[in-house]
N, C-alpha and C positions, 0 to 999 in steps of 0.2 A: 125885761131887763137882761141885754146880753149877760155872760158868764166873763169875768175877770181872767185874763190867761195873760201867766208870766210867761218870757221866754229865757231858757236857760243856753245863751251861747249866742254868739250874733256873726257869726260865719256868713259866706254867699248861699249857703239852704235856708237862710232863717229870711238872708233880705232877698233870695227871689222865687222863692216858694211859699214857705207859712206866713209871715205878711202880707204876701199880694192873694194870697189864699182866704185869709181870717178877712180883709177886706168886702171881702165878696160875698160874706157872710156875718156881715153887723149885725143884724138883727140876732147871732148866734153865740156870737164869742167878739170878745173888744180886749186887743192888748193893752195890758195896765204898765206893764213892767218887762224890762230888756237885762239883763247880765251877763257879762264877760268876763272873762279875767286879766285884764288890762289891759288889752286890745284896744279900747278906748271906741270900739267898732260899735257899741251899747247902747252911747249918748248920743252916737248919728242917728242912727236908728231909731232910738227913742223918741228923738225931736220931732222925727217927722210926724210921729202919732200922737204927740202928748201926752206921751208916757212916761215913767220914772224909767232912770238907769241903773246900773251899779254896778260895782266890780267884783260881787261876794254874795255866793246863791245863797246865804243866809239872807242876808239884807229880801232878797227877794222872797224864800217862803215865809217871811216874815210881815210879810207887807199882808192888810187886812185886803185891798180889794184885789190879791189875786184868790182866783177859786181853781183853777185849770195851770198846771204847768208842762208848758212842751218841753220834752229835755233834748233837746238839739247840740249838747256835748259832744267833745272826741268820744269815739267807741269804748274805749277803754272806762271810761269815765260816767258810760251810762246806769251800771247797776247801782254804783254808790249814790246818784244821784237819786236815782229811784226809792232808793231806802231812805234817803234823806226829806224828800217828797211825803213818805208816809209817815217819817220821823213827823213834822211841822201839821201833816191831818190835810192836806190839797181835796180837796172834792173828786178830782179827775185826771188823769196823766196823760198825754201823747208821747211816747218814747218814739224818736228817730231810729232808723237800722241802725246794726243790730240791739236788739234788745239787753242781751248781755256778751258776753266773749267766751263763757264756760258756763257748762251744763250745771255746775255747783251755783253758780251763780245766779243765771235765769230761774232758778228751782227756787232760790232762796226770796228773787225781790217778786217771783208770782205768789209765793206763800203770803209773806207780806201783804202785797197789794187785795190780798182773798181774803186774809181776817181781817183786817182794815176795814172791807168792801168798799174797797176805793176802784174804780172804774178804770181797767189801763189798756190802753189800745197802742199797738205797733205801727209805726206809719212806715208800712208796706204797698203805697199809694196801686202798682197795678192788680194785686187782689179786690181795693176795693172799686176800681175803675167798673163801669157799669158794662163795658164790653166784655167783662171776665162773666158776669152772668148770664150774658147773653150767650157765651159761650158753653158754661158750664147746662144751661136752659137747652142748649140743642144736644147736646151729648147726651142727655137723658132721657128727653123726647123723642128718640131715636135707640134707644138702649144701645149706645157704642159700644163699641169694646176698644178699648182705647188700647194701642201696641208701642205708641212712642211717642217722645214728648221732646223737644228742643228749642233752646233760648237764644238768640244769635243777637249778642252785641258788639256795635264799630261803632267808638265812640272817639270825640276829639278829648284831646288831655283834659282831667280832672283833679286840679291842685290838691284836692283834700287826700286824694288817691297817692298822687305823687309824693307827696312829703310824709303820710303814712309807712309807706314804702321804704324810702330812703331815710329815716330814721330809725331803720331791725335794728334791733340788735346783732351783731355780730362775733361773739367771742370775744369781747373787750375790745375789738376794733375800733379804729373813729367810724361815725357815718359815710356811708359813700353817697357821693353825689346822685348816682345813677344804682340802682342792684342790680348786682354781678347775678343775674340768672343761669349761668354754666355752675355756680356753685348748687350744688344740691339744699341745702341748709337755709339758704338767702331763699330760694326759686321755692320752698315749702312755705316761708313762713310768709313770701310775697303772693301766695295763691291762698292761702287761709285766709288773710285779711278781705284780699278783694271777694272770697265768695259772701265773708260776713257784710261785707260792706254794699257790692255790686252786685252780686248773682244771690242775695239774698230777696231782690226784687220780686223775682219772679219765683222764689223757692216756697210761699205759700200755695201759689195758684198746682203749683209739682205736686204738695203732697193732698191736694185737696183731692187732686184726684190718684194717685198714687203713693196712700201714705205710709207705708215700710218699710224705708232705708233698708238696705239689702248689702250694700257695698261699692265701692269701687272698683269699677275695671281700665283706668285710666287717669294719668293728670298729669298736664304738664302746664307749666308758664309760658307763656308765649310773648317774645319781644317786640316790643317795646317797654309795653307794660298791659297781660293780660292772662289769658288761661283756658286752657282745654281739658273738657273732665267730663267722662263717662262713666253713668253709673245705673245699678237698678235698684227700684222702688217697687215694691207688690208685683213685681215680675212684667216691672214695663222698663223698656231702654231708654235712657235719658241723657240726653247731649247736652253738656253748657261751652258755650264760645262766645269769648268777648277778647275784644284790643281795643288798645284807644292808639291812635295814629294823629299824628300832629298836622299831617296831609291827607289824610284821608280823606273819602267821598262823606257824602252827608251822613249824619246820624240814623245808625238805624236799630230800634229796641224790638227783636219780632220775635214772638212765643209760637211754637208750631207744636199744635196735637196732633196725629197719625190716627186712624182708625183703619179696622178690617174695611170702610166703605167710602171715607172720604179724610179729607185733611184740612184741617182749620187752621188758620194765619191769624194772627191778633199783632197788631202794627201799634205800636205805642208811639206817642209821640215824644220827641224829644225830652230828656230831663232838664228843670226849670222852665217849659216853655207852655203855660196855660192854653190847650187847644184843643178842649174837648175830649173828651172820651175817644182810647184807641178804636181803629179799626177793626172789625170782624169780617174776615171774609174766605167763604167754606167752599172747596173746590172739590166737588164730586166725581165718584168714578165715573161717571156716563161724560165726563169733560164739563158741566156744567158748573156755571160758579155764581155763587149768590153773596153778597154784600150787606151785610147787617148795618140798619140805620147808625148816627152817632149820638151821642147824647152830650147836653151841652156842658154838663159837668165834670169835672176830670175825676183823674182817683183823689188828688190833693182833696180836693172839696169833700168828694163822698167820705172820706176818713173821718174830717173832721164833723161830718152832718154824723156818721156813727157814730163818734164819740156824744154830741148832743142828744141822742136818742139813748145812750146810756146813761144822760146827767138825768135826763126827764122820767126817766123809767121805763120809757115804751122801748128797750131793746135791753137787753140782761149780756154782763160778759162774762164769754167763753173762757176762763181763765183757764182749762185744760187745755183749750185749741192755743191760746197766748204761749203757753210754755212749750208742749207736742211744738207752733213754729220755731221756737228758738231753739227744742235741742234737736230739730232736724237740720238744720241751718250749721249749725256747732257739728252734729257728727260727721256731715259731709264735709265742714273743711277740716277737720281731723281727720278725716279718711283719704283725702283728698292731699293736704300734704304730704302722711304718712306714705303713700304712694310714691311722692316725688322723690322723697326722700329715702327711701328705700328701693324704687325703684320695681315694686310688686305693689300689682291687687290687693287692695285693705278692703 
């Protein structure tokens, strides 16, 4: 009998990711139950699967056949959710990025989630993509010595990003339509969200293998709407770069390791677009280049198959690794503003 899974929030991640995700895996999980909060976005949604809706995540941990809830919330809004989650006793959690927004916070709903022993997983979808092992598989097998690590995303506009954005706070200001990125204050707190949000992606796969936040030597926003940020980790150089461009060339999500001996590319596919497992492909110093198979399942799937190896017993969670991701995610875009805004090394 699959497992029961509410969905908290009915946004475009919920109807073109976790939906067409959980489909693909009935035999594992069956959405019972959809909530919004007036959006009315709940009842479409729901219809299509024959599930209940509602407008009030009580109504929903209330409901007897859910067991699993995704909390697919605004950022802001995911630790309360999560405590509310362990409030009602859910069997299992998927929390959407970021997990929480401050280190007080992820500290408080991993505690929770740990005496509880309630099972909570991050849908940090490229960590669990099967190309990150495949990668992490040759780094070892080879004893790399890994010297540099960089994330380079061009992405088309992202509404959830956008209006994030443009609703800072500003010093009692109205909201502006657009953030004024010349202002230092704006340009800090529009590069904090997007690493919690966007460059949280790939900030597992960073510290898995370089995990010591070390500092900032660099950050800026970058216009339209995006961010430039150098930093080190256990004494490795690490580059993140992303823009979303409303004309820009096609989508491109690409994770690059450096080693004393060669350099490995991991080519992700587009976000919301079901198409397999990224790319791995390792160009060596002799010029040779070798191309690692793909696997048919994305990282979407493989999250949720690790969450079901969690309900079943045959995989145990990491609730150390759960929190270590969140407050290294949290310090970097603390340091990472702190920079912009100051205008020095944090």
């Amino acid at each position: 009998m699959p497992w029961g899974v509410g969905v908290i929030g009915a946004g475009p991640g919920v109807a073109a990711l976790h939906l067409p995700t959980l489909s693909m895996i009935s035999d594992l999980f069956r959405v019972v139950h959809v909530s919004d909060h007036g959006s009315g976005r709940a009842v479409e949604l729901a219809t299509r699967l024959g599930a209940t809706a509602s407008h009030d995540t009580a109504e929903l941990l209330s409901d007897p056949a859910v067991d699993v809830v995704a909390v697919c919330s605004p950022p802001a809004e995911h630790a309360r959710h999560i405590r509310e989650c362990v409030a009602a006793g859910a069997r299992a959690i998927l929390c959407e990025k970021p997990l929480a927004t401050t280190a007080h916070e992820a500290t408080e709903v991993v505690d929770a989630c740990r005496q509880a022993g309630i099972p909570i997983l991050v849908a940090t979808n490229h960590f669990f993509d099967e190309a990150w092992d495949r990668t992490k598989h040759h780094l070892l097998a080879l004893e790399s010595d890994v010297r540099s690590i960089s994330a380079t995303v061009a992405l088309p506009p992202n509404g959830r990003f956008h209006a994030a954005v443009t609703e800072l706070p500003t010093s009692g200001t109205p909201p502006r339509t657009a953030p004024d990125l010349t202002d230092p204050e704006t340009a800090a707190a529009v590069v904090r969200q997007l690493v919690l949000g966007l460059a949280v992606h790939d900030l597992p796969a960073v510290r898995d293998l370089a995990p010591d936040f070390e500092g900032v030597d660099f950050a800026a926003a970058v216009p339209p709407l995006g961010y430039t940020i150098g930093f080190r980790s256990s004494g490795v150089r690490v580059l993140l770069t992303a823009v979303m461009l409303p004309d820009g060339p096609d989508p491109t999500w690409r994770l690059t390791v450096g080693t004393s001996t060669d350099r490995i590319d991991v080519e992700f596919p587009p976000a919301f677009v079901h198409a397999g497992s990224a790319t791995v492909r390792v160009r060596h110093g002799d010029l040779r280049s070798t191309t690692y198979r793909r696997d048919t399942d994305d990282g979407y799937v493989r999250e949720w198959r690790a969450l079901a190896a969690m309900l079943d017993g045959t995989a145990v969670t990491e609730y150390h690794e759960v929190l270590d991701d969140a407050v290294f995610a949290i310090d970097l875009a603390d340091a990472a503003a702190e920079a912009i805004r100051t205008g020095a090394p944090s």
